[in-house]
mmCIF file of the N, C-alpha and C atoms, coordinates in Angstrom:
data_MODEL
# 
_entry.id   MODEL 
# 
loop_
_atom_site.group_PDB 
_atom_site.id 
_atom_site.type_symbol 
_atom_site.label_atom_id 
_atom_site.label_alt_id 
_atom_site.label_comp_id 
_atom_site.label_asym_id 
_atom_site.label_entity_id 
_atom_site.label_seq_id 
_atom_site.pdbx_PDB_ins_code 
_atom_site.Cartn_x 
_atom_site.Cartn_y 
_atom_site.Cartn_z 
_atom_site.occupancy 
_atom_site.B_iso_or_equiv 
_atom_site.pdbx_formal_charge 
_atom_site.auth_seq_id 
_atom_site.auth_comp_id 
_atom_site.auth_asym_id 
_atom_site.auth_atom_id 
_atom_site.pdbx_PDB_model_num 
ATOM 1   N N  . UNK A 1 1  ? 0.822   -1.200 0.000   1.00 0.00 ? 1  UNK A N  1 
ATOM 2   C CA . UNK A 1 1  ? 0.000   0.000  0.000   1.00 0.00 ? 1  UNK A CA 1 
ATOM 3   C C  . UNK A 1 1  ? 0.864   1.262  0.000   1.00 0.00 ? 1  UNK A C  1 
ATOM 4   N N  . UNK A 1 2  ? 1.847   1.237  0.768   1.00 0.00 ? 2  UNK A N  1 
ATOM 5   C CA . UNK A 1 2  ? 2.694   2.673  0.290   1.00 0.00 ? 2  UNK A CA 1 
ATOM 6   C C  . UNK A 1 2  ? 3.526   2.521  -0.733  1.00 0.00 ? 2  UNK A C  1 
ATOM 7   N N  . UNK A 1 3  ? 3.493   1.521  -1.227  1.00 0.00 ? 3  UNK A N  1 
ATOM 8   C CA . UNK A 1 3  ? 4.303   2.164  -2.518  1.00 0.00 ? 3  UNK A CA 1 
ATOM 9   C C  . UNK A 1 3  ? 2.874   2.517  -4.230  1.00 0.00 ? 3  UNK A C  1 
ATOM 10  N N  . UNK A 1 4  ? 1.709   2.316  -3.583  1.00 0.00 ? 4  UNK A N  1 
ATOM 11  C CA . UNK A 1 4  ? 0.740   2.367  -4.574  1.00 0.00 ? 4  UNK A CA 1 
ATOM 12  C C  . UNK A 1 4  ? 0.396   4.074  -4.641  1.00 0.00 ? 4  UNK A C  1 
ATOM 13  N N  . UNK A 1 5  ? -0.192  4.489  -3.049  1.00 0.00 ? 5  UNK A N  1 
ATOM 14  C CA . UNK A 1 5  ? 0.235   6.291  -3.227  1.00 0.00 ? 5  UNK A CA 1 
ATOM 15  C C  . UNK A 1 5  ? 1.190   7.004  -4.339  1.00 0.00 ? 5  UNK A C  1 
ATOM 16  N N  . UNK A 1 6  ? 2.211   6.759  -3.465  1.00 0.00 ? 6  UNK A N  1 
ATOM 17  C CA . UNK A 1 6  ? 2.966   7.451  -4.648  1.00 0.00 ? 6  UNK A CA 1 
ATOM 18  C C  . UNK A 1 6  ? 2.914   7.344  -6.260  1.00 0.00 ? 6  UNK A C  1 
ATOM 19  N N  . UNK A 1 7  ? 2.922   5.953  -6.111  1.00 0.00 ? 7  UNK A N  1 
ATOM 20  C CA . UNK A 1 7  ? 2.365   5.349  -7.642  1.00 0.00 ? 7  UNK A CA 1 
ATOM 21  C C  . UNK A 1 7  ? 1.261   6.573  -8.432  1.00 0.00 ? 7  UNK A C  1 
ATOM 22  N N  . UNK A 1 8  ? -0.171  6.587  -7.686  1.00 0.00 ? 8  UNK A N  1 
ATOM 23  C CA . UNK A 1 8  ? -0.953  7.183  -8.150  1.00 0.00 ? 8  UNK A CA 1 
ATOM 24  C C  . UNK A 1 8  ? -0.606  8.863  -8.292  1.00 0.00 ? 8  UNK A C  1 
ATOM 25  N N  . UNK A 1 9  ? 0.220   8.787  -7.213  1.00 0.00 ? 9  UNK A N  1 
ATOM 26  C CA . UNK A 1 9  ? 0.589   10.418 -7.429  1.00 0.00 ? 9  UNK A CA 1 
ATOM 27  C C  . UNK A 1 9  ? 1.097   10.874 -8.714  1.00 0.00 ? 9  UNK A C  1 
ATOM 28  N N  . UNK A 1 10 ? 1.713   10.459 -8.821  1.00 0.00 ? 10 UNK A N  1 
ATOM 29  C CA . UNK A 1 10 ? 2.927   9.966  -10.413 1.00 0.00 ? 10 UNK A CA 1 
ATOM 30  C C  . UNK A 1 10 ? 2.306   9.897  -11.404 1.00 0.00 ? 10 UNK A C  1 
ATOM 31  N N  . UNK A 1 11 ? 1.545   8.909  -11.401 1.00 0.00 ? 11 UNK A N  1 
ATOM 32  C CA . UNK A 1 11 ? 0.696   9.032  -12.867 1.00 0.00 ? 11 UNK A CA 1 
ATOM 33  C C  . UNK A 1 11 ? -0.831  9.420  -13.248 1.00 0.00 ? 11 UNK A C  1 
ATOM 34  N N  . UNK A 1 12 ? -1.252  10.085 -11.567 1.00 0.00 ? 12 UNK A N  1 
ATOM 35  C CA . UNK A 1 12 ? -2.728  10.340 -11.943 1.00 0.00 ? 12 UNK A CA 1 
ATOM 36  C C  . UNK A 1 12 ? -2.645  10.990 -12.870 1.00 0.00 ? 12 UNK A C  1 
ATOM 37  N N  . UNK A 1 13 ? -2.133  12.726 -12.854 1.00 0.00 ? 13 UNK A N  1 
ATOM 38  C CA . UNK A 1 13 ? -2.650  13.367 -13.722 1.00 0.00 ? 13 UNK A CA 1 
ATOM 39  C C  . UNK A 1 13 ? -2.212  12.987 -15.255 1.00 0.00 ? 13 UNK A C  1 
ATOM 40  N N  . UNK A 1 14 ? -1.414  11.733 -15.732 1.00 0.00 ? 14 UNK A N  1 
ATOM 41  C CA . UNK A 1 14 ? -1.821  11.689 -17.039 1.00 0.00 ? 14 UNK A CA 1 
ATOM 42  C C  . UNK A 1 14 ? -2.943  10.832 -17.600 1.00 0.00 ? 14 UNK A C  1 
ATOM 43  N N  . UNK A 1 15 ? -3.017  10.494 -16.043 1.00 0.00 ? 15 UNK A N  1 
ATOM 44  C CA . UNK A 1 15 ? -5.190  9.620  -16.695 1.00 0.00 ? 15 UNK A CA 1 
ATOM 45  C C  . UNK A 1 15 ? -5.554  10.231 -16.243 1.00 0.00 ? 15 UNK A C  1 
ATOM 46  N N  . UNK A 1 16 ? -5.785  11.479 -15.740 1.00 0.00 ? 16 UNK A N  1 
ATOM 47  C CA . UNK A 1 16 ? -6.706  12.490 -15.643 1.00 0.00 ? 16 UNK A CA 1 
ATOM 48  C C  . UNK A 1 16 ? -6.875  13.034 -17.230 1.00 0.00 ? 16 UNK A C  1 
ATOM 49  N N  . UNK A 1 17 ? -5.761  13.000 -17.971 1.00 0.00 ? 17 UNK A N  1 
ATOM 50  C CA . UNK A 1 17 ? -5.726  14.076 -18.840 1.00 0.00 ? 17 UNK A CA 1 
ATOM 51  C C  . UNK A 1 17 ? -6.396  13.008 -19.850 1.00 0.00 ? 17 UNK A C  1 
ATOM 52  N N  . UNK A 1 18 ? -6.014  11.724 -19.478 1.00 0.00 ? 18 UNK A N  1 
ATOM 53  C CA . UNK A 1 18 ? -6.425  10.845 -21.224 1.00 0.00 ? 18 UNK A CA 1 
ATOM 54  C C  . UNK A 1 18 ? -7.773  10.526 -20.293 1.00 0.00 ? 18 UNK A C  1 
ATOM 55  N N  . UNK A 1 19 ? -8.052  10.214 -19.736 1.00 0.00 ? 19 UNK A N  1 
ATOM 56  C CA . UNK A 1 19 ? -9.568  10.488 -19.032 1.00 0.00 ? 19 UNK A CA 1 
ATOM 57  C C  . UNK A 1 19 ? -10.368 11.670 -20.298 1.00 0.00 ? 19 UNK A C  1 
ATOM 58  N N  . UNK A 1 20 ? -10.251 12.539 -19.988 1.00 0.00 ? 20 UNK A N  1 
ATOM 59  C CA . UNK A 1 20 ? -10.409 13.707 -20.084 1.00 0.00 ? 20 UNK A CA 1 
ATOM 60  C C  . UNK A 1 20 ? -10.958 13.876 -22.023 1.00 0.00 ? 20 UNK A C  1 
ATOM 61  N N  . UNK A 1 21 ? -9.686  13.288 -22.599 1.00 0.00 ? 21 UNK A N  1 
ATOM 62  C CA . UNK A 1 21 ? -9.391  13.045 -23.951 1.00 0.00 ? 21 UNK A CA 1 
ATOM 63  C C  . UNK A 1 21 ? -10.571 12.326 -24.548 1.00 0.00 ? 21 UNK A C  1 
ATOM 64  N N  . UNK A 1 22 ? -10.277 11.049 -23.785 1.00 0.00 ? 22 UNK A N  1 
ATOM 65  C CA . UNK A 1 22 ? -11.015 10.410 -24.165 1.00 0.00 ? 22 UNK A CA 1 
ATOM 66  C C  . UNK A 1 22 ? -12.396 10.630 -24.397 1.00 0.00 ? 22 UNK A C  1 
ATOM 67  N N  . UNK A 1 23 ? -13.206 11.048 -23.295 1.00 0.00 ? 23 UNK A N  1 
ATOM 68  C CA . UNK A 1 23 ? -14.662 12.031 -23.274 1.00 0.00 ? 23 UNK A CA 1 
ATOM 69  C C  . UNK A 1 23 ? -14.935 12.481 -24.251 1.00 0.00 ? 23 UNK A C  1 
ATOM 70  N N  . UNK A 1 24 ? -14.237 13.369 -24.765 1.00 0.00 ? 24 UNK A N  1 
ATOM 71  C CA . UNK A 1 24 ? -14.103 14.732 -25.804 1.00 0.00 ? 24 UNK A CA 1 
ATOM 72  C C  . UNK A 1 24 ? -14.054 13.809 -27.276 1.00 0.00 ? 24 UNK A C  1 
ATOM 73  N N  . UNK A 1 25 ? -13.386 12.474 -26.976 1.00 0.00 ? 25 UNK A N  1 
ATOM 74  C CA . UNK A 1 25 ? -13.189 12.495 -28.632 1.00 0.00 ? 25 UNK A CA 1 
ATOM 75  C C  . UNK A 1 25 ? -14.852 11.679 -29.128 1.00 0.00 ? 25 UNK A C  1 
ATOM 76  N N  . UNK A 1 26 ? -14.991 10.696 -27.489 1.00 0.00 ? 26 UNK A N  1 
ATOM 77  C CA . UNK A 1 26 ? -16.043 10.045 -27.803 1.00 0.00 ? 26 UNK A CA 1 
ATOM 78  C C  . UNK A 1 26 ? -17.200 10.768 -28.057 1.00 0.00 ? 26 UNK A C  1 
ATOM 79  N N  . UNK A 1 27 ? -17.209 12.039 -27.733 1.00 0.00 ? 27 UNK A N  1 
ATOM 80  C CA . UNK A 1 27 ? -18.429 12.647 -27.894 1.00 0.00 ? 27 UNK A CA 1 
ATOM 81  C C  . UNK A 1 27 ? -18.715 12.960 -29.346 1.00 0.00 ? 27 UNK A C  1 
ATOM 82  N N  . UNK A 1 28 ? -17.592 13.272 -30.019 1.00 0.00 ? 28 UNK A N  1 
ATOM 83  C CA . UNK A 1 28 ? -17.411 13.221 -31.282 1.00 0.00 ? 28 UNK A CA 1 
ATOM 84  C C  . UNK A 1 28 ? -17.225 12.485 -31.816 1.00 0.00 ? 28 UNK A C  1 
ATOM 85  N N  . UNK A 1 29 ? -17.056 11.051 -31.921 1.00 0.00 ? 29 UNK A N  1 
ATOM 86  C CA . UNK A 1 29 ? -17.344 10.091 -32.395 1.00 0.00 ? 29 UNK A CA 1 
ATOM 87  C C  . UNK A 1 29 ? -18.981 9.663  -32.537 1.00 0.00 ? 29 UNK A C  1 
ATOM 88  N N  . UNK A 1 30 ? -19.805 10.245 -31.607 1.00 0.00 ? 30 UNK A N  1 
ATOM 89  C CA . UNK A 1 30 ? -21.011 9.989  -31.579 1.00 0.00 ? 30 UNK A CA 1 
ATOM 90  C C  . UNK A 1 30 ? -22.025 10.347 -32.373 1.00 0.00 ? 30 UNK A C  1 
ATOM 91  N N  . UNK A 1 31 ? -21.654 11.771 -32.876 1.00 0.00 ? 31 UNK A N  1 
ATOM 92  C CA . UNK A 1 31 ? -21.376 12.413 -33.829 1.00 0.00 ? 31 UNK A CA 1 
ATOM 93  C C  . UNK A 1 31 ? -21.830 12.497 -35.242 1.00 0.00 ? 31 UNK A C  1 
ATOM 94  N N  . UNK A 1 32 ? -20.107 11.693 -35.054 1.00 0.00 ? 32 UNK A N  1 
ATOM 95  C CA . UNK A 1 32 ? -19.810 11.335 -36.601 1.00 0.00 ? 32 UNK A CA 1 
ATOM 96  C C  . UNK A 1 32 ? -20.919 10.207 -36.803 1.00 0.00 ? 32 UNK A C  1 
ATOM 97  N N  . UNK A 1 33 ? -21.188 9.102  -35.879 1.00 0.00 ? 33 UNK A N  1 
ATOM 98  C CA . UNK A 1 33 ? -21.775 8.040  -35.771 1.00 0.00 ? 33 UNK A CA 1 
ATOM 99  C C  . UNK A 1 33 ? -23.259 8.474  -36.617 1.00 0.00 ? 33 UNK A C  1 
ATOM 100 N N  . UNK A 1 34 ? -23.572 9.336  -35.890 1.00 0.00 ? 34 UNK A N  1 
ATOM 101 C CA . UNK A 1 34 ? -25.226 9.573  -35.895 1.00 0.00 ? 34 UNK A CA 1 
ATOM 102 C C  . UNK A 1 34 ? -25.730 10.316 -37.147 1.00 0.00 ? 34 UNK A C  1 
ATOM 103 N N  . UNK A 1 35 ? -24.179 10.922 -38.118 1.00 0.00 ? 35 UNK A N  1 
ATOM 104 C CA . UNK A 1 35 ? -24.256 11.263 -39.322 1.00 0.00 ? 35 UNK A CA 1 
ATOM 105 C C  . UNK A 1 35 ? -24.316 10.324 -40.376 1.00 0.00 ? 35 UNK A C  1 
ATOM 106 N N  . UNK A 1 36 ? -23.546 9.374  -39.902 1.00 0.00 ? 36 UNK A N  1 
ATOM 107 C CA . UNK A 1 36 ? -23.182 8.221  -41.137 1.00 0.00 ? 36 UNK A CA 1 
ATOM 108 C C  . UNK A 1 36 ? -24.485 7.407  -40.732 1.00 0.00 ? 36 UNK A C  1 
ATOM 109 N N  . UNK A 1 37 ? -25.323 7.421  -39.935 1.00 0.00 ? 37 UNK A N  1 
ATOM 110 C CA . UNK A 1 37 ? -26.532 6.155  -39.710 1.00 0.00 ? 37 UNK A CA 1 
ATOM 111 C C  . UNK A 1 37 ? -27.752 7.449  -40.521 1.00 0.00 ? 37 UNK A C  1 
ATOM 112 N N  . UNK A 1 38 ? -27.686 9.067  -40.815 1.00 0.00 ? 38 UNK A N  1 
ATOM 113 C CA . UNK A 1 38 ? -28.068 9.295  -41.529 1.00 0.00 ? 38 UNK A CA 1 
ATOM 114 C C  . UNK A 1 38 ? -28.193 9.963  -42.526 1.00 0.00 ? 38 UNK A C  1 
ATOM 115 N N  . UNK A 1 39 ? -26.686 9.216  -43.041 1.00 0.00 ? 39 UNK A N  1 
ATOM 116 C CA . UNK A 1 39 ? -26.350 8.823  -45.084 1.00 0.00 ? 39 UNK A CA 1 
ATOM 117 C C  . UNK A 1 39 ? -27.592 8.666  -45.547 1.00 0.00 ? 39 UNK A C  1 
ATOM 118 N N  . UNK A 1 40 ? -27.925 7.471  -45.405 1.00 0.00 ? 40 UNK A N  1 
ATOM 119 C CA . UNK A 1 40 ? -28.590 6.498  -46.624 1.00 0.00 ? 40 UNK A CA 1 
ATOM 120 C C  . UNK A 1 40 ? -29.608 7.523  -46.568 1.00 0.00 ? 40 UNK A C  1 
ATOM 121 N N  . UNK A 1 41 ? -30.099 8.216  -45.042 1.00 0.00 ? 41 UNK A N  1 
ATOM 122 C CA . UNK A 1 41 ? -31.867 8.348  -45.488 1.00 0.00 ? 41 UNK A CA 1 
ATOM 123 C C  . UNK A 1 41 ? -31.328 9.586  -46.629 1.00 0.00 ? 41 UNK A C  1 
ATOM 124 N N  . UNK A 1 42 ? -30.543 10.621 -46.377 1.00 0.00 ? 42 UNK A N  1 
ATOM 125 C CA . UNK A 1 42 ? -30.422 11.556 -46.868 1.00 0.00 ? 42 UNK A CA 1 
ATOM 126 C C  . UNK A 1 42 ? -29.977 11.851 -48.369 1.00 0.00 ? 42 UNK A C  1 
ATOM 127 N N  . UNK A 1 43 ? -29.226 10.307 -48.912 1.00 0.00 ? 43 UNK A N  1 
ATOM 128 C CA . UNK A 1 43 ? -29.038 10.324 -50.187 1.00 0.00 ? 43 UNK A CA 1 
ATOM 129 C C  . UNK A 1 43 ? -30.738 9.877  -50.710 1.00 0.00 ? 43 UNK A C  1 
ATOM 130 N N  . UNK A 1 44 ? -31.357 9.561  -50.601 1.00 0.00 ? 44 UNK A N  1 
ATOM 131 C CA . UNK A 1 44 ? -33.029 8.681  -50.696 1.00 0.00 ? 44 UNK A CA 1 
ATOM 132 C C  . UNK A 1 44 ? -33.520 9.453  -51.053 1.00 0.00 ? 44 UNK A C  1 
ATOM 133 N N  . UNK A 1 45 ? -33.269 11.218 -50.099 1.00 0.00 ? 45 UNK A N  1 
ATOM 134 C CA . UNK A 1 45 ? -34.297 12.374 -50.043 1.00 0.00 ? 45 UNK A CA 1 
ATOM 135 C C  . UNK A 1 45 ? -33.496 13.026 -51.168 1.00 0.00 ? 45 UNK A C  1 
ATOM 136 N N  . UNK A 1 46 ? -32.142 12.829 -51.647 1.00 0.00 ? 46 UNK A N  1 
ATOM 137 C CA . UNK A 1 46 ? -31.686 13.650 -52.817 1.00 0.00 ? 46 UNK A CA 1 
ATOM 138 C C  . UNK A 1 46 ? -32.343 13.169 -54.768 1.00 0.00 ? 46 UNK A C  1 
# 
């Protein structure tokens, strides 16, 4: 257990930061997602 503290001290904040990253990209991935599911209708309506 004391050598896990420090541990976390050390490397929280770079999974804070890819934490962080990650959020942001998935949100935009969701996105992109919800554009490409509506392709098809939108080529249909062209």
């Amino acid at each position: 257990m004391d050598q896990l503290i420090p541990f976390i001290s050390e490397v929280g904040f770079p999974i804070v930061v890819t934490m962080y990253l990650l959020y942001r990209i998935e949100t935009k991935l969701e996105a992109v997602i919800a554009s490409i599911r509506m392709l098809p209708q939108e080529m249909k309506n062209q």
